[in-house]
C-alpha positions in Angstrom: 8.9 25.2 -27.5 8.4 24.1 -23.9 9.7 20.7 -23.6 7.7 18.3 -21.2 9.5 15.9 -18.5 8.8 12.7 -18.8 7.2 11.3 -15.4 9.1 9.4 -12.9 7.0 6.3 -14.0 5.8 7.1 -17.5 4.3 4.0 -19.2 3.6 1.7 -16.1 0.9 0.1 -15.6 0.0 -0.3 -11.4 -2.4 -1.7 -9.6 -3.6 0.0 -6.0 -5.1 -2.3 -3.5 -7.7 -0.1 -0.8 -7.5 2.5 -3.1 -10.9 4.0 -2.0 -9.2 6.7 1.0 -6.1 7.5 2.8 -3.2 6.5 1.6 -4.5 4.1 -1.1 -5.9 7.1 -3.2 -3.2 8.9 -2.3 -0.8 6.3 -3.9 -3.1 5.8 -6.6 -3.3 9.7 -8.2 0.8 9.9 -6.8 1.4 7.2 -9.4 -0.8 8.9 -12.1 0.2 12.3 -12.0 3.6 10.7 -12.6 3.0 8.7 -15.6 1.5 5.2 -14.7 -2.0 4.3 -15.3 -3.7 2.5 -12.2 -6.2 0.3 -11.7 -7.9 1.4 -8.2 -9.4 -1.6 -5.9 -11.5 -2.3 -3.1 -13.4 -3.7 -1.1 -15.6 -0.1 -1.5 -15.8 -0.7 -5.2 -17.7 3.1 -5.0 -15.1 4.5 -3.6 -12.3 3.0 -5.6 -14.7 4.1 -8.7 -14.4 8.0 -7.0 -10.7 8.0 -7.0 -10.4 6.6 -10.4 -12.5 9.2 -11.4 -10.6 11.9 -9.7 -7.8 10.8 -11.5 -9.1 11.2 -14.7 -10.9 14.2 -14.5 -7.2 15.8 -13.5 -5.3 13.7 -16.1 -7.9 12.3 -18.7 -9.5 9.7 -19.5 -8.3 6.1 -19.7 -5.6 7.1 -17.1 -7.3 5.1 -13.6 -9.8 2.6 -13.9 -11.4 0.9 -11.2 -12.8 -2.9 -9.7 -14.5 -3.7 -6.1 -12.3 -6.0 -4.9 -11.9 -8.3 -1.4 -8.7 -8.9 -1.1 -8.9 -11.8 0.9 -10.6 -13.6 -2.0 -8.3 -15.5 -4.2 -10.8 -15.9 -6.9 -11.3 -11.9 -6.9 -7.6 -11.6 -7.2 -7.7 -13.3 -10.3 -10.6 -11.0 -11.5 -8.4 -7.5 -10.4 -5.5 -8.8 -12.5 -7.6 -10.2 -15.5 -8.9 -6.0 -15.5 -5.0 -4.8 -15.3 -4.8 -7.3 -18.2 -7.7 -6.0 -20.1 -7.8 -2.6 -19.2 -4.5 -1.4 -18.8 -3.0 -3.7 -21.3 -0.4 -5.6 -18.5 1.1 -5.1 -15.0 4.0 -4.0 -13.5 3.5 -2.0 -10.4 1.6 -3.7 -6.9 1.0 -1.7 -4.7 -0.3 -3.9 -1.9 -2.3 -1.0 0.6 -5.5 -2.4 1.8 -5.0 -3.3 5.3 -6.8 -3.3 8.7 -6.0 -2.6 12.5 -7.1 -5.0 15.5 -7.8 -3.8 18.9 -7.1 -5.4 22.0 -4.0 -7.2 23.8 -2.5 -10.5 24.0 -5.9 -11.1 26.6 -8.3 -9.1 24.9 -8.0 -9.6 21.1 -10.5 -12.4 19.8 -9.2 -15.0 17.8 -11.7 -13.8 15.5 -10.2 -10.6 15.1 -7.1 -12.3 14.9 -8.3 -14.0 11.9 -9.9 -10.9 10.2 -6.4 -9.1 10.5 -3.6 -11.5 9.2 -7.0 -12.4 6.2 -6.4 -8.6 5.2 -3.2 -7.6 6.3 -0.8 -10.9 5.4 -3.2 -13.7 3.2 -4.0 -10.6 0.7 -0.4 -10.5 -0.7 0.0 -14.1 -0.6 -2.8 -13.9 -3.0 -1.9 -10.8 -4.5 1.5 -11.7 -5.5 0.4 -15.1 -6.5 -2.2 -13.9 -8.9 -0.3 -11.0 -10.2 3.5 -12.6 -11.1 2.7 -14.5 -14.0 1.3 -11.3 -15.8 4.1 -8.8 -13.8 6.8 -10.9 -15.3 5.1 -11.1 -18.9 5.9 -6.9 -18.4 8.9 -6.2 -16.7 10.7 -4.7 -15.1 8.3 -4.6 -12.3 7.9 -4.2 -8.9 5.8 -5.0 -5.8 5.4 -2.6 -2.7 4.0 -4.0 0.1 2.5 -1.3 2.7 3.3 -3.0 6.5 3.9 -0.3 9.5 6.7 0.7 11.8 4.6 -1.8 13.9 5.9 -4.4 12.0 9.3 -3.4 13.5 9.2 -2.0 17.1 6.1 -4.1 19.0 3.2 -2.8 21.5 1.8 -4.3 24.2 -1.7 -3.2 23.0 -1.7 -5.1 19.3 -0.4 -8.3 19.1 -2.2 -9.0 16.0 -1.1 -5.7 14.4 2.3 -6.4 15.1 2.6 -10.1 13.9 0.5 -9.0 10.8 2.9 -6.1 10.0 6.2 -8.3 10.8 4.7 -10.7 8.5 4.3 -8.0 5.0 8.0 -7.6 6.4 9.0 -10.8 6.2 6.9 -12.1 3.4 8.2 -9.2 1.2 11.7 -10.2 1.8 11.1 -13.7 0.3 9.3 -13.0 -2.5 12.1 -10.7 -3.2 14.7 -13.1 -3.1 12.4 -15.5 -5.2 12.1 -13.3 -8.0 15.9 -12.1 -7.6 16.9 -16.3 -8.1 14.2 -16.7 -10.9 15.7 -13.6 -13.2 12.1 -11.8 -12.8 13.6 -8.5 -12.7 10.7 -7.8 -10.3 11.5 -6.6 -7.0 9.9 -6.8 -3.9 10.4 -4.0 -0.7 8.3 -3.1 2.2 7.2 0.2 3.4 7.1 1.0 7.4 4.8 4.1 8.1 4.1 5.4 11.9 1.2 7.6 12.1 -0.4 9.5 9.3 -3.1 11.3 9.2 -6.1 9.7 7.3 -9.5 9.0 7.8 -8.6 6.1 9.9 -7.6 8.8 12.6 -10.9 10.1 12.9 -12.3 6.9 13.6 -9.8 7.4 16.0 -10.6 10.2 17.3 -14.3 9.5 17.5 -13.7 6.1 19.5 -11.6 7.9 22.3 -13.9 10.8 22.2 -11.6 13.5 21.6 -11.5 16.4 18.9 -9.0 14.9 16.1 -6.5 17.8 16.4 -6.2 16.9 20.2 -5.5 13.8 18.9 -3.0 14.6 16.2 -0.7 16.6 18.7 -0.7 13.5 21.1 0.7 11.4 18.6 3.2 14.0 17.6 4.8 14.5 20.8 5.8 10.4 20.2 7.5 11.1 17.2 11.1 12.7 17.2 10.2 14.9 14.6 6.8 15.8 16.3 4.5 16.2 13.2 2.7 13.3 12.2 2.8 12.3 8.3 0.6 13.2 5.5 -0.6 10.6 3.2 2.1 12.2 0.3 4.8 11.8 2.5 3.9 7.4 2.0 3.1 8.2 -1.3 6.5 9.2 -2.6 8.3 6.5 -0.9 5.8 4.1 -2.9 6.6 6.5 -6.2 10.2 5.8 -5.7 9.9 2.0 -4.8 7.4 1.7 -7.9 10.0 4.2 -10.3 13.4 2.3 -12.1 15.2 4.9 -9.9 15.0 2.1 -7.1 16.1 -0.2 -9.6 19.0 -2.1 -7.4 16.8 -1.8 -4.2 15.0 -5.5 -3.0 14.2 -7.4 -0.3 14.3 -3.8 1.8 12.3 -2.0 4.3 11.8 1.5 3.6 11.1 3.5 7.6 8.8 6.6 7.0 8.4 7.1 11.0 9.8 10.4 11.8 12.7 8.9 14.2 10.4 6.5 16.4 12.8 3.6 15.3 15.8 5.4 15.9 15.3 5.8 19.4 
């Protein structure tokens, strides 16, 4: 009789934040195809609805599930979590994804846009893990992965609203680790630092500097020490790992996926 491995996150119940492409999807059908049942969200509730339906047309039905969902919108927080409740029966994986990038330098950027960015990027898991630790800790053990960027760490002179965004996930992720850690949640709280990957945000990229995406893609890689640039798995096993009880006496870190960049 062929005996079946249990996955590495059989029986949890997640929830994916801009789970409608890249590396939100990616997380999203990661954590499924590993055991977890996910509730996809975003702001492109069709698109969350697609990979939810991906998902369960590989692993059944009643495995991903899906809600549009602004992230910077308390009251729609509350709505996300209300469907982990109902639909998935509780919470104990965040996977806080959505986030945006703002052009322009310390000159350049419009307060506007600085506004827009630190809305998505930081006030999102203020909201996130405000809404979601009442019903996390109701299920635990639990944990919360917040998605901030090697740019959170090493600083250009390009994106100074990247950067502060991404050094605040960072820093943010660190307290809320050390809050749960005092308050005997037995959730945990770690970041995850990515360089470049290549997504659909590349050939936006791509298109905006008017050059073919794979001229693109080999500029990037000649900045990274182990000149290839990442593929939305290689984020999404970090996150597996981070959401899995193998990472079970891991908080308050930041996990590097960034081919070298930060070791130079």
């Amino acid at each position: 009789m062929a005996v079946t491995r249990p996955g590495r996150v059989e029986g949890k119940m997640a929830l994916v934040t801009g789970a409608a492409q890249g590396l939100g999807a990616q997380h999203s059908m990661t954590l499924a195809l590993e055991g977890a049942r996910v509730l996809c969200t975003d702001i492109n509730g069709e698109g969350a609805a697609e990979t939810a339906a991906a998902i369960n047309a590989k692993l059944g039905d009643g495995t991903a599930f899906s809600i549009q969902h602004d992230v910077t919108d308390r009251d729609q927080w509350d709505a996300a979590v209300a469907m982990a409740r109902d639909s998935m029966g509780g919470l104990n994986v965040l996977v806080n994804n959505a986030g945006i990038g703002v052009a322009g330098n310390i000159e350049t950027c419009t307060f506007e846009d600085w506004q827009r960015c630190f809305s998505i990027n930081v006030d999102s898991i203020f909201h996130g893990c405000q809404a979601a630790l009442p019903l996390m800790r109701d299920h635990a053990p639990g944990s919360i992965v917040n998605i901030s960027s090697i740019a959170g760490l090493i600083a250009s002179d390009t994106m100074p609203a990247y950067n502060a965004s991404k050094a605040s996930v960072w820093m943010m992720s660190k307290s809320i680790a050390l809050h749960c850690a005092k308050k005997n949640m037995q959730i945990r709280c770690n970041s995850v630092h990515p360089t470049f990957v290549d997504t659909p945000i590349l050939d936006g990229t791509a298109k905006n500097h008017n050059i073919e995406k794979s001229v693109l893609l080999e500029k990037l890689a000649r900045q990274i020490p182990l000149k290839f640039v990442g593929e939305p798995s290689d984020i999404a096993n970090a996150v597996l790992y981070l959401a899995s009880d193998e990472s079970r006496f891991m908080t308050g870190a930041e996990l590097k996926l960034d081919g070298g960049i930060s070791a130079m």
